[in-house]
One Martini backbone bead per residue (centre of mass of N, CA, C, O) as a GRO file, in nm:
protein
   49
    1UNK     BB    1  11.923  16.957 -16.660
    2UNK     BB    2  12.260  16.981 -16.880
    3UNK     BB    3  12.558  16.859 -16.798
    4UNK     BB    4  12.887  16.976 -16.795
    5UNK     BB    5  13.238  16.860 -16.656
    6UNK     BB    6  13.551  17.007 -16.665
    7UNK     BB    7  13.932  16.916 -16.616
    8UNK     BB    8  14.244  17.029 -16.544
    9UNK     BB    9  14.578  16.887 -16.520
   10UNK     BB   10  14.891  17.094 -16.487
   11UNK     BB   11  15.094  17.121 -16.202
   12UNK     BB   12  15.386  17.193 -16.378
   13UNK     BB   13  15.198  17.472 -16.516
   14UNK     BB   14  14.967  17.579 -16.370
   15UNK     BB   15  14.714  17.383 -16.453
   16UNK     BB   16  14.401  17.439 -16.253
   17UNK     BB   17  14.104  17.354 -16.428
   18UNK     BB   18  13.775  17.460 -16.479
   19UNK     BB   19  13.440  17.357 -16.669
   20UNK     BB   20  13.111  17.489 -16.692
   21UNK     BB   21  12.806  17.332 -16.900
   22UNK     BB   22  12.445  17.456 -16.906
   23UNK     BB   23  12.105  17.351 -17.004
   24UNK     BB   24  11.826  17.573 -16.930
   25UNK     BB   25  11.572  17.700 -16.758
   26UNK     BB   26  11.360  17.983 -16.741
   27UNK     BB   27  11.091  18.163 -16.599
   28UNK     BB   28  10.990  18.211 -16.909
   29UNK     BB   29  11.010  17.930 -17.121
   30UNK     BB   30  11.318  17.954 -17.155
   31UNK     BB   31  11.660  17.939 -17.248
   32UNK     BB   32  11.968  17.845 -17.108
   33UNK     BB   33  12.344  17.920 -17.101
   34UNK     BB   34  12.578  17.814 -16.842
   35UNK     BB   35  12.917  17.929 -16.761
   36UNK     BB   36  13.193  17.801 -16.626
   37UNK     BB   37  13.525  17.937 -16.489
   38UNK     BB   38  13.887  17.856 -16.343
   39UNK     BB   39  13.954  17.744 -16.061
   40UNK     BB   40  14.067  17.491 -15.846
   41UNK     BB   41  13.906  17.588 -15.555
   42UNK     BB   42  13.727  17.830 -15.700
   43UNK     BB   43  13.561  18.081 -15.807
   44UNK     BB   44  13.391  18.150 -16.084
   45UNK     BB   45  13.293  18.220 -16.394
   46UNK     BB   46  12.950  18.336 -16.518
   47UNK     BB   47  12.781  18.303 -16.788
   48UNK     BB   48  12.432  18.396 -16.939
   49UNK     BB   49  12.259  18.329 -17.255
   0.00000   0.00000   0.00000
């Protein structure tokens, strides 16, 4: 799996912000692309595609 992970911190204007995108396997020997972002220290959105 293929990861990177993005952090914003601007406490100033109230965003600090997580985003995470990873390129992995699927469970038929497809590809799957799965996106998170949210706030920092909170559960993400997450979408797989």
């Amino acid at each position: 799996m293929i990861s990177i992970h993005l952090e914003r911190h601007e406490p100033t204007q109230n965003r600090l912000r997580f985003y995470n995108i990873a390129v992995t396997r699927t469970l038929f020997d497809g590809w799957a692309l799965v996106r998170e972002w949210g706030w920092i220290g909170q559960p993400g959105t997450v979408r797989e595609t």
